[in-house]
C-alpha positions in Angstrom: 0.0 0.0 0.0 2.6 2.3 0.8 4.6 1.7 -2.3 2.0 2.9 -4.5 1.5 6.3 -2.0 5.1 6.7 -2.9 4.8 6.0 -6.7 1.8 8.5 -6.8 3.9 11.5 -4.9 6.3 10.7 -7.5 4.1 10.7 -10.9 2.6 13.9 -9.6 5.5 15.6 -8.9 7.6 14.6 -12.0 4.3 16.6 -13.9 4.2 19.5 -11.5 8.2 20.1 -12.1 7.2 19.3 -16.1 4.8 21.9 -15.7 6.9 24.1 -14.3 9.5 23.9 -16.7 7.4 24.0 -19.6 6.0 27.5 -18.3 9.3 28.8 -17.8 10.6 27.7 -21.0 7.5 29.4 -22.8 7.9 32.9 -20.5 11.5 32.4 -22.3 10.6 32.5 -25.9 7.9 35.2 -24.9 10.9 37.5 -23.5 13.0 36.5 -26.3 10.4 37.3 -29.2 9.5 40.4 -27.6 13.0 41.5 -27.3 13.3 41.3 -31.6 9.9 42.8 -32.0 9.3 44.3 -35.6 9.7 48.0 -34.9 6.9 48.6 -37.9 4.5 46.7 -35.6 2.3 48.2 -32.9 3.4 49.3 -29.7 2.2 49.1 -26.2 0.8 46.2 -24.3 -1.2 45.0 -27.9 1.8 44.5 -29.3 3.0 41.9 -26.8 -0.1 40.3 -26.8 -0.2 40.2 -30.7 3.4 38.8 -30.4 2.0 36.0 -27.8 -1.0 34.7 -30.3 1.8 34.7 -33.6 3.8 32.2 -30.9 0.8 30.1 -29.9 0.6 29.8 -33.5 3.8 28.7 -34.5 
C-alpha cells in the first residue's frame, strides 16, 4: 500500500516540475520574441499580446 503512495507522490510531482519547466521555458521564448519585435509593428501592451498569439501559432 505504501509503495504505490510513494509512486503516486512521484508521478505527480515529476508533472508539477514538467509543468513548471514547460511555463518557464514558454515565458523564455515570450521574452526573447519580444526583445526582436518588428519596430513597424504596434506598440504598447497590444503588441505583446499580438506577439503571444503569432507564438501560440507557430
Amino acid at each position: 500500500m505504501q509503495a504505490r503512495t510513494n509512486a503516486g507522490r512521484r508521478t505527480r510531482n515529476t508533472v508539477v516540475v514538467a509543468l513548471i519547466v514547460a511555463a518557464v521555458w514558454a515565458g523564455t521564448a515570450a521574452i526573447r520574441g519580444a526583445a526582436h519585435a518588428d519596430p513597424d509593428g504596434p506598440t504598447g501592451p497590444v503588441a505583446h499580446f499580438s506577439r503571444a498569439v503569432e507564438l501560440i501559432r507557430g
